[in-house]
C-alpha positions, 0 to 999 in steps of 0.5 A: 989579501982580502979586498973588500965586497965594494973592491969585488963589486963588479964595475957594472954595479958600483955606483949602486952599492947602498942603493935599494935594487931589484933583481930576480933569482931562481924566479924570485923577485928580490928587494933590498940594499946592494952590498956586493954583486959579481962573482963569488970565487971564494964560494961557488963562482956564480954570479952572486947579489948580496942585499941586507947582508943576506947573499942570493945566487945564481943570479942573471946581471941584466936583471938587476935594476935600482928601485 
């Protein structure tokens, strides 16, 4: 069965699901709306953010932030 990207979401960053964040990937600063953040175990088993609905990966937890 499919759950859904808040039900994936890891706990750590739950609460700011919908929340403006920002977060480095690859050494690129990122902004937008959280969708999804953890480990994508359908794609590629990185740690994943997904903003806007565009998804970034690898990317490191600790430097996920709201805005």
């Amino acid at each position: 069965m499919f759950n859904s990207l808040e039900d994936r979401t890891d706990p750590r960053f739950k609460h700011l699901l919908g929340k403006k964040v920002r977060f480095t990937c690859e050494g690129v600063s990122h902004t937008g709306t959280l969708d999804f953040a953890g480990i994508n175990d359908f794609l590629h088993h990185k740690f994943q953010v997904t903003i806007s609905r565009t998804p970034f990966w690898p990317v490191d937890p600790e430097s996920i932030e709201e805005v």
